[in-house]
Backbone as JSON, one array per atom type, in Angstrom:
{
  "sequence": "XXXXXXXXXXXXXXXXXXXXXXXXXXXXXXXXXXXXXXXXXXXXXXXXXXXXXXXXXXXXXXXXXXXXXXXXXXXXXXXXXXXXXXXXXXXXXXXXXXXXXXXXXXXXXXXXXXXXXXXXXXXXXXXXXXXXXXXXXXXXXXXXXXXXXXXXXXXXXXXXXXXXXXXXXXXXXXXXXXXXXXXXXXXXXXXXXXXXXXXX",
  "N": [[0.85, -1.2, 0.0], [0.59, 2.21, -1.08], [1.87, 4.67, 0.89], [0.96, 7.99, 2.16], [1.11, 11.62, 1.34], [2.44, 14.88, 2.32], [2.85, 18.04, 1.68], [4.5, 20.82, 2.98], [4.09, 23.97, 1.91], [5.32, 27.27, 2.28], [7.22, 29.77, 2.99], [10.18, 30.53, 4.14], [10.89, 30.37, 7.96], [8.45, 30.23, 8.21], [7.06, 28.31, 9.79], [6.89, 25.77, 9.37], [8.58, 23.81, 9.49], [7.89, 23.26, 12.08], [5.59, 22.34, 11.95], [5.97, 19.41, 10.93], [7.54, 18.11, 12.58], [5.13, 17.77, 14.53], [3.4, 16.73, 13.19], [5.07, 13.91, 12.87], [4.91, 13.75, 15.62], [2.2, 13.32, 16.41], [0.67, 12.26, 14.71], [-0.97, 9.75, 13.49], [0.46, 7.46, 12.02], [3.83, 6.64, 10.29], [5.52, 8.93, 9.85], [8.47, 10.34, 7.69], [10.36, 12.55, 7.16], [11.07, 14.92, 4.67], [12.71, 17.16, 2.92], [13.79, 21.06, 2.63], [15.34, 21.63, 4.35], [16.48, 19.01, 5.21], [17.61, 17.96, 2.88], [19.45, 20.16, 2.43], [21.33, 19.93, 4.74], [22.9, 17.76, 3.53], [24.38, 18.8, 1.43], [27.2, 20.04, -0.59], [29.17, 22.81, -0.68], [29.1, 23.88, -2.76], [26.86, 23.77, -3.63], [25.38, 24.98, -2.06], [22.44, 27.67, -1.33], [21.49, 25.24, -2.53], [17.39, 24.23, -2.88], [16.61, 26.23, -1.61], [17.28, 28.49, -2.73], [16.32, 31.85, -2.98], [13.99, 33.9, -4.55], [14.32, 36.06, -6.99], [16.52, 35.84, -9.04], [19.02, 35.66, -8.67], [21.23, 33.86, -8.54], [22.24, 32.99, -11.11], [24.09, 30.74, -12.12], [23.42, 28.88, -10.32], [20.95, 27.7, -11.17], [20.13, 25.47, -12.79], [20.81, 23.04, -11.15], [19.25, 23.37, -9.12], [17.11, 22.72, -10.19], [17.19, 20.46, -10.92], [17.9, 19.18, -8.45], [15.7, 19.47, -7.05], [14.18, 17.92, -8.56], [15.23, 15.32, -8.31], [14.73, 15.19, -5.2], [11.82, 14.78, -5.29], [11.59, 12.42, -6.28], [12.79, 10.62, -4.28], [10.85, 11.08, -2.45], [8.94, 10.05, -3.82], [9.16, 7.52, -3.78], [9.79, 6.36, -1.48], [7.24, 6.95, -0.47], [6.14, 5.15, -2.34], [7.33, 2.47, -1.05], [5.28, 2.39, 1.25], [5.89, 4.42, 3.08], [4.98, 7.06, 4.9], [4.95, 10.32, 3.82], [6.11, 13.51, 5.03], [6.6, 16.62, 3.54], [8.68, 19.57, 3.36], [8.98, 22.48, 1.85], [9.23, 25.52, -0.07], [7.96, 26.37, -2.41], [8.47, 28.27, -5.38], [8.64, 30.46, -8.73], [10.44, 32.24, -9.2], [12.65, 32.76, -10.66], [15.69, 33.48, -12.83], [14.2, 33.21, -15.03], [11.12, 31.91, -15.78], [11.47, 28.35, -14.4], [9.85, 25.84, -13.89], [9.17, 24.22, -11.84], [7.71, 23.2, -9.84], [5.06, 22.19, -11.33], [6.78, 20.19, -12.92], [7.87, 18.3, -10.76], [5.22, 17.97, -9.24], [4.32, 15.57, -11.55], [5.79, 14.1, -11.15], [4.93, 12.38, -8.78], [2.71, 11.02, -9.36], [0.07, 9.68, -9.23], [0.17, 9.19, -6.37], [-1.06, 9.4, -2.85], [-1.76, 12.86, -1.93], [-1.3, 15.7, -0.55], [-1.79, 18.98, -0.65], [-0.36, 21.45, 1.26], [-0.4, 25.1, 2.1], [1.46, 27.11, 3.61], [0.59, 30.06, 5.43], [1.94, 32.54, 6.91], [1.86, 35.56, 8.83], [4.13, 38.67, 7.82], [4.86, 39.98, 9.75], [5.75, 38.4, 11.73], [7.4, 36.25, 10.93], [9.31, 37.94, 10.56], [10.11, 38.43, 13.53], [10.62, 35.66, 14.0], [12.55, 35.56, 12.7], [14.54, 37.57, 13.4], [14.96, 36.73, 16.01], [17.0, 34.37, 16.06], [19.2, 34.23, 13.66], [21.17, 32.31, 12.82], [23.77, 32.44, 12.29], [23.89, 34.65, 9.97], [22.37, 33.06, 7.63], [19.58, 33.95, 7.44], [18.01, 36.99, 6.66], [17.42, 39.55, 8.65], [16.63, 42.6, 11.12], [15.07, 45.5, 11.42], [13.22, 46.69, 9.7], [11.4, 44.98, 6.89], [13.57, 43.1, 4.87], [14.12, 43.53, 1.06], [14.38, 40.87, -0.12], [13.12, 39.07, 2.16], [10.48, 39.84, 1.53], [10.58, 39.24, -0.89], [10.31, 36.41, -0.96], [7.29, 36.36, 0.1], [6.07, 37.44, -1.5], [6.0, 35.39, -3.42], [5.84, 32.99, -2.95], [4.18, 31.91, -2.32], [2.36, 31.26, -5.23], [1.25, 29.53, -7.91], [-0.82, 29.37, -6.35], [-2.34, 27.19, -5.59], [-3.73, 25.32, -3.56], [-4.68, 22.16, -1.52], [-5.28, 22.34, 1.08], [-4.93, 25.55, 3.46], [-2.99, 26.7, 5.95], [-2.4, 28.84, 8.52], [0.12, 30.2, 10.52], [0.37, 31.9, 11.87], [-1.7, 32.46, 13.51], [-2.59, 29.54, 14.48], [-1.64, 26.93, 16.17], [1.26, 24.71, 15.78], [-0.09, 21.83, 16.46], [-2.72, 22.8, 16.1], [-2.18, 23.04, 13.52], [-1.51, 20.58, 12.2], [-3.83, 18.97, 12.78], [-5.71, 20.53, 11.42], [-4.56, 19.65, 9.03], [-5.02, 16.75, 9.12], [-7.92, 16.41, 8.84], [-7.84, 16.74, 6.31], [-6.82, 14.71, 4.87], [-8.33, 13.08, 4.82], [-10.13, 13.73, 3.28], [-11.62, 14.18, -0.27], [-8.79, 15.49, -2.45], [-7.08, 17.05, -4.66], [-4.99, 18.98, -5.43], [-2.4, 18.17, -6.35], [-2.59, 17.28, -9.22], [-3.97, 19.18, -10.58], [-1.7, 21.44, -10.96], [0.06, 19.35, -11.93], [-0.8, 19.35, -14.4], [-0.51, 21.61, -15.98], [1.59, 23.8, -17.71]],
  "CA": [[0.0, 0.0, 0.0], [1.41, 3.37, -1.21], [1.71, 5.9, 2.2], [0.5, 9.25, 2.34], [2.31, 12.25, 1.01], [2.35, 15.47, 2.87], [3.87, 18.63, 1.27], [3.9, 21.83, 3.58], [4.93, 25.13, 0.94], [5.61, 28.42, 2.49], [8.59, 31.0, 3.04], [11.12, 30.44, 5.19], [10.81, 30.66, 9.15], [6.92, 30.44, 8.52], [6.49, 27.66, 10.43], [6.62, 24.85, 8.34], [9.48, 23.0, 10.14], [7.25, 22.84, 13.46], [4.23, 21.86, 12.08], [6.34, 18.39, 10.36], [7.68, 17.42, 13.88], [4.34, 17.71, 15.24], [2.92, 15.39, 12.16], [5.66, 12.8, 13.2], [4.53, 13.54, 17.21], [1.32, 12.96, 17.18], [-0.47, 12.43, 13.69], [-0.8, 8.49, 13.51], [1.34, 6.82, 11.03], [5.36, 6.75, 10.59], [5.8, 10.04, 9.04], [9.41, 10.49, 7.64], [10.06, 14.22, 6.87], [11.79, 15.18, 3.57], [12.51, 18.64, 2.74], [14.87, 21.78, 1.82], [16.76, 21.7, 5.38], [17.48, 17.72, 5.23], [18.48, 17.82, 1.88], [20.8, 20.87, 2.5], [22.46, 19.06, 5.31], [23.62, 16.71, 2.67], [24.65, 19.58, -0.02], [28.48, 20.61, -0.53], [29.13, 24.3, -0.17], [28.9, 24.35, -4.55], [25.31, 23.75, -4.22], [24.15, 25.52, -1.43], [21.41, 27.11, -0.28], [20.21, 24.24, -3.09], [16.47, 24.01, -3.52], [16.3, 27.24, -0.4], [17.75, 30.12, -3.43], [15.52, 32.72, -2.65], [13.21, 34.61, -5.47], [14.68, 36.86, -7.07], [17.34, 34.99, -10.05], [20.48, 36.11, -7.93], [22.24, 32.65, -9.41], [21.84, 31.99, -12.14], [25.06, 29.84, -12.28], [23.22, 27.69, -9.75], [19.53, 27.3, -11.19], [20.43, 23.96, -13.25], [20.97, 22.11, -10.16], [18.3, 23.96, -8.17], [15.75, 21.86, -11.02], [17.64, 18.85, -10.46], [18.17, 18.96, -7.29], [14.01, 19.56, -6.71], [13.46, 16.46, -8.79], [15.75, 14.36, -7.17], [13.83, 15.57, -3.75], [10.39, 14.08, -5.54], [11.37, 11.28, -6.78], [13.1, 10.09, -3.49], [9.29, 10.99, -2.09], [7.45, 9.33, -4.35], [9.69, 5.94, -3.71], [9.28, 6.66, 0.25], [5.6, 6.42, -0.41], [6.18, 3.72, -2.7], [7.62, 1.54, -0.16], [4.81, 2.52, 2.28], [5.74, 5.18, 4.09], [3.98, 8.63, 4.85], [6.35, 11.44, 3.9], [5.87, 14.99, 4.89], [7.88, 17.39, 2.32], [8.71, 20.82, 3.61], [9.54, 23.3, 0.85], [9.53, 26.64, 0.27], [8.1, 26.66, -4.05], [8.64, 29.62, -6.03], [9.29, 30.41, -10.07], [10.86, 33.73, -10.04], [14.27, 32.78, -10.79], [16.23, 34.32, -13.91], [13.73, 32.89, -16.1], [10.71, 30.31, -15.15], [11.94, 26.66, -14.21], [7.85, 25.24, -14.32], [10.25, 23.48, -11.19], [6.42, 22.8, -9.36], [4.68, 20.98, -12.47], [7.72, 18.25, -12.7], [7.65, 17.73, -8.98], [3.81, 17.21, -9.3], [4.22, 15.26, -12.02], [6.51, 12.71, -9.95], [3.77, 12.13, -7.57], [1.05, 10.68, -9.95], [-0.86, 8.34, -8.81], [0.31, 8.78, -5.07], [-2.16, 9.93, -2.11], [-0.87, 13.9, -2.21], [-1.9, 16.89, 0.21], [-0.59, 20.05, -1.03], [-0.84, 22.73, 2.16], [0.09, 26.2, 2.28], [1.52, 27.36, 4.78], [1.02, 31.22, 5.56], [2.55, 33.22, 8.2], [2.48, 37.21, 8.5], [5.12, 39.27, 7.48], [5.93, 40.67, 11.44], [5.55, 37.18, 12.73], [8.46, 35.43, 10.31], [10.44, 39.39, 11.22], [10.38, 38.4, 14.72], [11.15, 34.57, 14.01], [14.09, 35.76, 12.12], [15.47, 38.45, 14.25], [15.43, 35.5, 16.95], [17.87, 33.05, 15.43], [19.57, 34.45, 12.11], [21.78, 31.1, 12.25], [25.02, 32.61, 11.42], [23.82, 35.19, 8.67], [21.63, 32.57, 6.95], [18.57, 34.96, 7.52], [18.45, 38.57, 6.7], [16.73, 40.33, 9.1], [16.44, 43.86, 10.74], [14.06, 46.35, 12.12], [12.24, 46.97, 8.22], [11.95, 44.16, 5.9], [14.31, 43.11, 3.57], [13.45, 42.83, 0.03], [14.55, 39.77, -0.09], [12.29, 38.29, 2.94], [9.29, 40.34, 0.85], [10.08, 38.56, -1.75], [9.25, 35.57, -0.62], [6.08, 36.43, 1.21], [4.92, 37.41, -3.14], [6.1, 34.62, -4.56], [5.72, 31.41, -2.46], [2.12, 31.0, -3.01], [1.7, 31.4, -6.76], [0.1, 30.16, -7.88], [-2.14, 29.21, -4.89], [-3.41, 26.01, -6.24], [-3.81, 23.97, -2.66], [-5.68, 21.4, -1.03], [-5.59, 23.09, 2.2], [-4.66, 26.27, 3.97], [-2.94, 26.96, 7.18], [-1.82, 29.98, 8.57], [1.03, 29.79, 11.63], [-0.15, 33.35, 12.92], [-3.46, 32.27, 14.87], [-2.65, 28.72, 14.5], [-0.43, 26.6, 16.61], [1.2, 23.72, 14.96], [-1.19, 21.09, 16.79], [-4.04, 22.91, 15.37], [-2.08, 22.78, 11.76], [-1.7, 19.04, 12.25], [-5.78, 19.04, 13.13], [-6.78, 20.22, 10.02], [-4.0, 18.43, 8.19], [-5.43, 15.24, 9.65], [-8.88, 16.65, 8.48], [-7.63, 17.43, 4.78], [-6.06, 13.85, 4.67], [-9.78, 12.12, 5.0], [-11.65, 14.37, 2.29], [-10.69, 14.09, -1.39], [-7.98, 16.45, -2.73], [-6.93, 17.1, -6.52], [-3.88, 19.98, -6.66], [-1.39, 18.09, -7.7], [-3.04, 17.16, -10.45], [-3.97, 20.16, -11.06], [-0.4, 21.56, -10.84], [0.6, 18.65, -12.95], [-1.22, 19.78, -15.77], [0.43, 23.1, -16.4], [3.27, 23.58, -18.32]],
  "C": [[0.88, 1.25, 0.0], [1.04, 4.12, 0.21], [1.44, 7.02, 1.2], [1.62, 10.24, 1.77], [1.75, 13.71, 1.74], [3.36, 16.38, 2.45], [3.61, 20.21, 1.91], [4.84, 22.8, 2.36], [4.53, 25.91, 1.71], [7.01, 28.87, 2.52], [9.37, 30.62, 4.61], [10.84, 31.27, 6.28], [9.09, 30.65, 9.08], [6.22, 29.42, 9.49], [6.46, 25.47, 9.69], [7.85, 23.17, 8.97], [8.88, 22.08, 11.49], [6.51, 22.1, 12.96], [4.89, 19.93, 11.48], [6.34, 17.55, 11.7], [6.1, 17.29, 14.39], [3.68, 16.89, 14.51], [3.5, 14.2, 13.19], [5.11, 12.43, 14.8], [3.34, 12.97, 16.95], [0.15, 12.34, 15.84], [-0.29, 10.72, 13.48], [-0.08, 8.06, 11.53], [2.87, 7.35, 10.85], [5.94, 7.45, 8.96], [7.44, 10.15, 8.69], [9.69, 12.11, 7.12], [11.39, 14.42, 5.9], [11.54, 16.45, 3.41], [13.77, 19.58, 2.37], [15.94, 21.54, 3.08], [17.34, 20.23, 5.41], [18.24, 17.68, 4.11], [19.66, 18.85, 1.89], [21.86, 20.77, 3.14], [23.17, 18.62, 4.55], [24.4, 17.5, 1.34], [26.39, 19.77, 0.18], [28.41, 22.44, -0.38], [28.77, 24.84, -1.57], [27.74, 24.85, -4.73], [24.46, 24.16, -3.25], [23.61, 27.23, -1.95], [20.5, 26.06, -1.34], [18.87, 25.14, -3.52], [15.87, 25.51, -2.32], [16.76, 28.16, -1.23], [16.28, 30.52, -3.77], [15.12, 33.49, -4.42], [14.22, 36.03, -5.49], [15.74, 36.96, -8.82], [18.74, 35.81, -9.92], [21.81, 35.4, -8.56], [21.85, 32.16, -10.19], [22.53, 30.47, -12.65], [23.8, 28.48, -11.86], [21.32, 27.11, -10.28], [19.3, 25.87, -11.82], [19.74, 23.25, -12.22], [20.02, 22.2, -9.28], [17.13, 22.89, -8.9], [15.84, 20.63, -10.53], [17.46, 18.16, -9.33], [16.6, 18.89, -6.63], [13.39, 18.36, -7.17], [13.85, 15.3, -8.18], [14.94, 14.05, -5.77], [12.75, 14.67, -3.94], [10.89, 13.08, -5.88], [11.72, 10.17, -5.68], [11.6, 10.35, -2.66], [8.45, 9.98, -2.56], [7.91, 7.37, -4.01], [9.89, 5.97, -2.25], [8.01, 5.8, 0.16], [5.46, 4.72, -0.99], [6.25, 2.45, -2.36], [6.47, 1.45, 1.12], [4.63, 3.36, 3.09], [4.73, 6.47, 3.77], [5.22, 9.2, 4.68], [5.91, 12.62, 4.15], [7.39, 15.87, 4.32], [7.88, 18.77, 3.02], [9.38, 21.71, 2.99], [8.79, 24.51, 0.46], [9.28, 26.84, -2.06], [8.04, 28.0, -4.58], [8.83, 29.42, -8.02], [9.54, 31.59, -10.13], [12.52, 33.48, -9.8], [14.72, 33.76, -12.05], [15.02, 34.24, -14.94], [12.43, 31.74, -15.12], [11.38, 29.09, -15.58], [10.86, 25.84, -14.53], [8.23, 24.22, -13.13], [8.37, 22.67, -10.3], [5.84, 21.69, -10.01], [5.02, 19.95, -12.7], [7.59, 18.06, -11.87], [6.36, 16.71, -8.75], [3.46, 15.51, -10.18], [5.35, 13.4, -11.45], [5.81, 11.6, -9.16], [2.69, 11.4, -7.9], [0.97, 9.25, -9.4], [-0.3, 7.87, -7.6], [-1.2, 9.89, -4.17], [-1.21, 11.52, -1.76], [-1.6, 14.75, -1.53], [-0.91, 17.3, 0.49], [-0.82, 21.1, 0.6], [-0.17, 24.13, 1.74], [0.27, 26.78, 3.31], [1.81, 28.63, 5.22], [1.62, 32.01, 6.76], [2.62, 34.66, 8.16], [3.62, 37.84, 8.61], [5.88, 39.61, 8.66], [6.11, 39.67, 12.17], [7.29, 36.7, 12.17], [9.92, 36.7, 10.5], [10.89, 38.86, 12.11], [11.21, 36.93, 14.65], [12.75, 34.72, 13.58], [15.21, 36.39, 13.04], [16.0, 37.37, 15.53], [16.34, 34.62, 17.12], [18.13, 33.78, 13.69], [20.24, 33.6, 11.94], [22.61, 31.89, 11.36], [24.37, 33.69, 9.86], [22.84, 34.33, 7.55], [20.23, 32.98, 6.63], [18.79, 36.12, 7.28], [17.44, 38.78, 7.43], [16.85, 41.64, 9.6], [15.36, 44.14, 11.29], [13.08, 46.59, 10.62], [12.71, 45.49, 7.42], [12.54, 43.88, 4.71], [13.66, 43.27, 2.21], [13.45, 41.6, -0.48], [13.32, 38.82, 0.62], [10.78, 39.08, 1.78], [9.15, 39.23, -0.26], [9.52, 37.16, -2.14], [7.9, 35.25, -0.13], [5.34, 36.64, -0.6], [5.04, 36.47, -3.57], [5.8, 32.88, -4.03], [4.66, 30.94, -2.58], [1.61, 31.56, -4.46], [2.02, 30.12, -7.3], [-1.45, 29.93, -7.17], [-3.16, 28.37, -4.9], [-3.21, 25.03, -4.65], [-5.19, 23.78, -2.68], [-6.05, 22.06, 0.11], [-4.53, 23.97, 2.6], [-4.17, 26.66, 5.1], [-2.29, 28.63, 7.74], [-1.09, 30.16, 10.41], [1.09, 31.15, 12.72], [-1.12, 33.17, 14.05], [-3.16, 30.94, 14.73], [-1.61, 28.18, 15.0], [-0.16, 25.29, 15.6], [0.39, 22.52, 15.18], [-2.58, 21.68, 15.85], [-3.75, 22.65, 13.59], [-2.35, 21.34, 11.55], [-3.41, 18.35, 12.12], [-6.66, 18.54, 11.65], [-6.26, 19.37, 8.77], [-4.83, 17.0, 8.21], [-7.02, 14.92, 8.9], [-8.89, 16.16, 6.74], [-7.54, 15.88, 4.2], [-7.76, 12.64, 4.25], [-10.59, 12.5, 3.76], [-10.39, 13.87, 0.88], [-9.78, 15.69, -1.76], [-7.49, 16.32, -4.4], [-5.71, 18.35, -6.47], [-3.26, 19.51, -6.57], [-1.46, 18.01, -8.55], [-3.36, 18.07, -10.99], [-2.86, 20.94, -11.64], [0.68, 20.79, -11.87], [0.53, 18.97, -14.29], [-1.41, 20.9, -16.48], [1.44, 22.97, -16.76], [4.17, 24.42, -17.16]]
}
């Protein structure tokens, strides 16, 4: 029996990290959690921040590998599931690099014919400020008293084009309650990947 697939998308520091652990805590079945921070553990220094380069098309050098490196991600998902397991994915999608990648569509298109709940995962702009200013991890955050353009630019571009199954938002919601309605979402039928798939 194929497992479950579980893919939280928002912007970095939104929350999206908590709400996985709290899947694996408490949401029944043996969630394994795939995403941009495990896979960047595993990156060399060539290819970081990987599948985490921010909106904007800063590198272009590195956008190749950024495709690659996103399909690789799905395809080691979809053969997770394959074997059984549940996977929750935690990534951070975008297409405003130098040029569109369509990097979403292949991903989706990985996934066919697995059980797939897309979320979104929003967070307000002074919330993911404060998260940041908290922990910048060595310069790996920009933060600051005004927001970057950088952090902005993720807050425009991570949900386009806003095709989910379900909605969460990490402002009024703790991650137990994200898990909730996850758990909810997981029972009803769902259709955007497929949707998603079938865009160029």
């Amino acid at each position: 029996m194929s497992g479950r697939v579980v893919i939280l998308n928002g912007a970095p520091r939104s929350g999206k990290s908590s709400i996985a652990k709290a899947m694996q805590d408490s949401l029944p079945g043996n969630w394994i959690n795939l995403g941009v921070d495990g896979q960047n553990r595993s990156l060399p220094e060539a290819l970081m921040p990987g599948i985490g380069l921010r909106p904007g098309g800063e590198r272009l050098d590195l956008e190749p590998d950024v495709l690659r490196l996103y399909l690789a991600l799905y395809a080691s998902v979809a053969a997770h599931a394959a074997q059984g397991f549940d996977v929750v994915v935690d990534v951070g999608h975008h297409d405003f690099y130098s040029r569109p990648l369509n990097i979403l569509p292949q991903c989706a298109r990985l996934l066919d014919g697995h059980d797939v709940l897309f979320v979104g995962v929003h967070c307000p702009i002074d919330i993911i400020m404060a998260r940041r200013n908290s922990d910048l991890q060595g310069g790996l955050y920009a933060g600051g008293d005004a927001v970057p353009e950088p952090v902005q630019r993720w807050q425009d571009a991570v949900h386009v084009p806003g095709i989910y199954d379900l909605e969460v938002d990490t402002g009024s919601m703790s991650p137990k309650d994200c898990v909730a309605a996850i758990a909810l979402g997981l029972s009803q039928p769902h259709s955007a990947l497929p949707r998603l798939a079938a865009t160029s």
